[in-house]
Each structure stands twice: as C-alpha cells, then as structure tokens.
C-alpha positions as a printed Julia matrix, in Angstrom:
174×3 Matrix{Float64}:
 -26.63   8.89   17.97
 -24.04  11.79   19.11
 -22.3   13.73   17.1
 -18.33  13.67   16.91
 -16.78  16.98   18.11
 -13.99  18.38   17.89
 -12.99  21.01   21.03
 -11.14  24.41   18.95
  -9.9   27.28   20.47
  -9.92  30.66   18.52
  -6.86  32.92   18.93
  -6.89  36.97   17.75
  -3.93  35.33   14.9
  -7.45  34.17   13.38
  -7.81  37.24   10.26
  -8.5   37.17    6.62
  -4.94  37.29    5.47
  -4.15  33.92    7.54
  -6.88  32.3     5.7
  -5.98  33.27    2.16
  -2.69  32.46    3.31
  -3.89  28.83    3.77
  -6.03  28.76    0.58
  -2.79  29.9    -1.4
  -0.93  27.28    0.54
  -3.45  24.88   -0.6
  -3.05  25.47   -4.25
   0.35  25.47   -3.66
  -0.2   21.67   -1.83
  -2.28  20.59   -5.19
  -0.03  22.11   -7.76
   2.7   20.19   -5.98
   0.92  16.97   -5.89
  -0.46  17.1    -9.54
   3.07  17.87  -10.58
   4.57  14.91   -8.75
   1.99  12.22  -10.29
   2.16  13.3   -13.79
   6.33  13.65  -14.09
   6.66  10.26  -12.63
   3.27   8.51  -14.14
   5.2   10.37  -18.02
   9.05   9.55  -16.65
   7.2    5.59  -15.66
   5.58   5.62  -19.14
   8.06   6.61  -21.3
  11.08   4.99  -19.01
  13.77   7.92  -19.33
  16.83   6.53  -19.5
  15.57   3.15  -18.45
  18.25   1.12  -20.89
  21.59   2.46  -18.96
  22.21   1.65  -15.85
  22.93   3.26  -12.65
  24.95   1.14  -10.48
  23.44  -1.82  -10.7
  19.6   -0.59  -11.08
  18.15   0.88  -13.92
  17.2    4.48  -13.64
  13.54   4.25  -13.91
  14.32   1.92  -10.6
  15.91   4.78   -8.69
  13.83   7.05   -9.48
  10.54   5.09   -8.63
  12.3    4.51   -5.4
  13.6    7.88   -4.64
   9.89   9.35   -5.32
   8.4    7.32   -3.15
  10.8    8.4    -0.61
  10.03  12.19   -1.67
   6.3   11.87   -1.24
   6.63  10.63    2.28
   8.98  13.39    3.05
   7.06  16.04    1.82
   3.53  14.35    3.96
   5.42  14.37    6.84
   6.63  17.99    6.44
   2.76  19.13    5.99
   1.56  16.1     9.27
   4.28  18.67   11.37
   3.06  21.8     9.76
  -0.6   20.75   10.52
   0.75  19.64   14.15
   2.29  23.14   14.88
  -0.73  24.81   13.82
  -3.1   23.05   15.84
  -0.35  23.48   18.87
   0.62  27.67   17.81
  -1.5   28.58   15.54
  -4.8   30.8    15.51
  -6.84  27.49   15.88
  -5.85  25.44   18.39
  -6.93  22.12   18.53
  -7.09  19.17   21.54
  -4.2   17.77   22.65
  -4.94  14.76   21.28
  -5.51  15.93   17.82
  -1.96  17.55   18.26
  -0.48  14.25   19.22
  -2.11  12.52   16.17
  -0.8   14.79   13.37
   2.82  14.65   15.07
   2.47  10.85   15.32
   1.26  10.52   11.79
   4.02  12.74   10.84
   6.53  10.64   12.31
   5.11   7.41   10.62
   5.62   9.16    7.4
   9.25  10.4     8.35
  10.08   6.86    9.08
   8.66   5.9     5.72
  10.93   8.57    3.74
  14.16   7.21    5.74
  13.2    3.96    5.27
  12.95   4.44    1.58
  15.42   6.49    0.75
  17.43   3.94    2.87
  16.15   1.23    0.6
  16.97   3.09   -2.86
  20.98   3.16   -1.39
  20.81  -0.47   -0.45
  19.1   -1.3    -4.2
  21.04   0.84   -6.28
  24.94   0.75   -4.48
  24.96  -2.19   -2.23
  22.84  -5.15   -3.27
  19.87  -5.52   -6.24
  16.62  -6.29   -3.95
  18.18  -6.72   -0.43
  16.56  -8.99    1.5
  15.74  -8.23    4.58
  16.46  -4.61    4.04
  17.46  -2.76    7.06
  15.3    0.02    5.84
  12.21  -1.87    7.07
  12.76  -0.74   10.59
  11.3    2.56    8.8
   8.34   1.07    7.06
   7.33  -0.68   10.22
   7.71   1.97   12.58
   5.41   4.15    9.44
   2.72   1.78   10.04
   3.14   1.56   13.94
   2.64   5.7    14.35
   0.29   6.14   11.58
  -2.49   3.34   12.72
  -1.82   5.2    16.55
  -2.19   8.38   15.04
  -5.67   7.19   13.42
  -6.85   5.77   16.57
  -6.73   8.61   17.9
  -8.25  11.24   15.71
 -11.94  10.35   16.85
 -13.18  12.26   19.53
 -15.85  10.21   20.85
 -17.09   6.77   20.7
 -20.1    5.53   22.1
 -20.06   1.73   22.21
 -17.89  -1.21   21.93
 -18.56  -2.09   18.5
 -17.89   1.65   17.01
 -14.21   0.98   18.78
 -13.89  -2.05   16.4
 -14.88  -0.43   13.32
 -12.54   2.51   13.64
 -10.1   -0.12   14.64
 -10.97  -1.84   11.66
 -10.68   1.55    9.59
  -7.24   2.0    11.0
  -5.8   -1.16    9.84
  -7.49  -1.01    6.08
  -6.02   2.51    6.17
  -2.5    1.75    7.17
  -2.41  -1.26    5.17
C-alpha cells in the first residue's frame, strides 16, 4: 500500500517569523471560532430579544440566519487565504491542491450569499420563502465543495479507493 504525497516546494519566504506568524494567526482562527459558538449557543439559549419582532421574524431568527451566513463568509475568506498561500506563499503546493482550496472557497462564498440572501427574503419579503432564490447559493456550495474534495487526494491506487473517497465526499458535503 503507497503512501499519499503531497509534491511542496520551499521558497527562501520560508523563516521563523512566517511561522509564528501562522501560529499567532491560528490562535487568532480559534479565538474567533470559540467566540462565535458560545455568543450564539448563549444569544440561542437565552433568546435576546426573541419576543419583539423584526419585520416579520423574530430576532433570534435573524440572527441564527445571519450567523450562519457569517461563518461561511469568514471559511471562505481563510479557503482563499489558504489558496494564495499555497499559490505565493513560502510553501507552494500542486496545482491541484491550489485549485481545491479556491474551489472549496467558492462553495463556501456561495453559501454566505446564499444565506445572507435567505435572511433578506425571511425577514423583509416573505416568512419561509419557498423556493428561495438563495438556493442557487447552497447548491452551487455543495457543487464546488464535493469537487474541491475530490480533488485533494493525491493518489489513488484502485477502483474501489475512488469510490470510497467518492463516498467521503458526499457524507462530507452532505
């Protein structure tokens, strides 16, 4: 059984202050993300202003919606960051890998458009709007992402390991 690889190329930009530039950036990434869950799992619990209304939707409704457009902006803004550093950066990574971050990226841009599209359409135009228009985002999100994931691998041996990453792709994007 092979190994999967990944082909890297090392640039000079490659120094210590890059890399605790990315570890700070990390913390940054977490902090973010830990702050995100807990105001909206404490705004969820205790339902801030959830008895007046905003439009027609509540305001625990618009901002559950809004949110959810907010964390799929923000993962699409790292997918592009990761994207340009494997393109310009001091590690540069195959093509391939490049094109799988940007098309990831884009799934996830589609999915903040589509959502924030969907929190207008809720909360000025109609209460649940069915068929949004805003699902031309969340299917395009799943269209780019499962491409994206197909190709991340770098090598596959057989026929069968092709279906199972298939298969991972799908469970993953759905």
């Amino acid at each position: 059984m092979s190994e999967l690889q990944i082909k890297t190329t090392a640039t000079d930009r490659l120094t210590q202050k890059y890399l605790r530039r990315l570890e700070r950036e990390n913390y940054i990434a977490a902090a973010i993300t830990i702050f995100i869950v807990t105001g909206s799992l404490l705004w969820l619990v205790f339902q801030f202003g959830g008895h007046t209304r905003f439009g027609e939707a509540s305001v625990v409704t618009f901002f559950a919606n809004s949110m959810f457009a907010v964390a799929s902006a923000i993962g699409a803004i790292w997918c592009f960051e990761t994207a340009y550093r494997a393109r310009r950066g001091p590690v540069i990574l195959e093509p391939r890998h490049q094109l799988a971050w940007l098309l990831i990226g884009l799934g996830l841009f589609s999915c903040a458009i589509g959502g924030a599209f969907y929190t207008y359409l809720e909360d000025y135009v109609q209460k649940n709007p069915v068929p949004p228009a805003a699902d031309i985002g969340f299917t395009l999100f799943y269209i780019f992402t499962f491409i994206g994931l197909l190709l991340m691998p770098t090598t596959t041996q057989t026929r069968r390991s092709c279906t199972r990453i298939g298969l991972d792709a799908l469970i993953t994007t759905s």
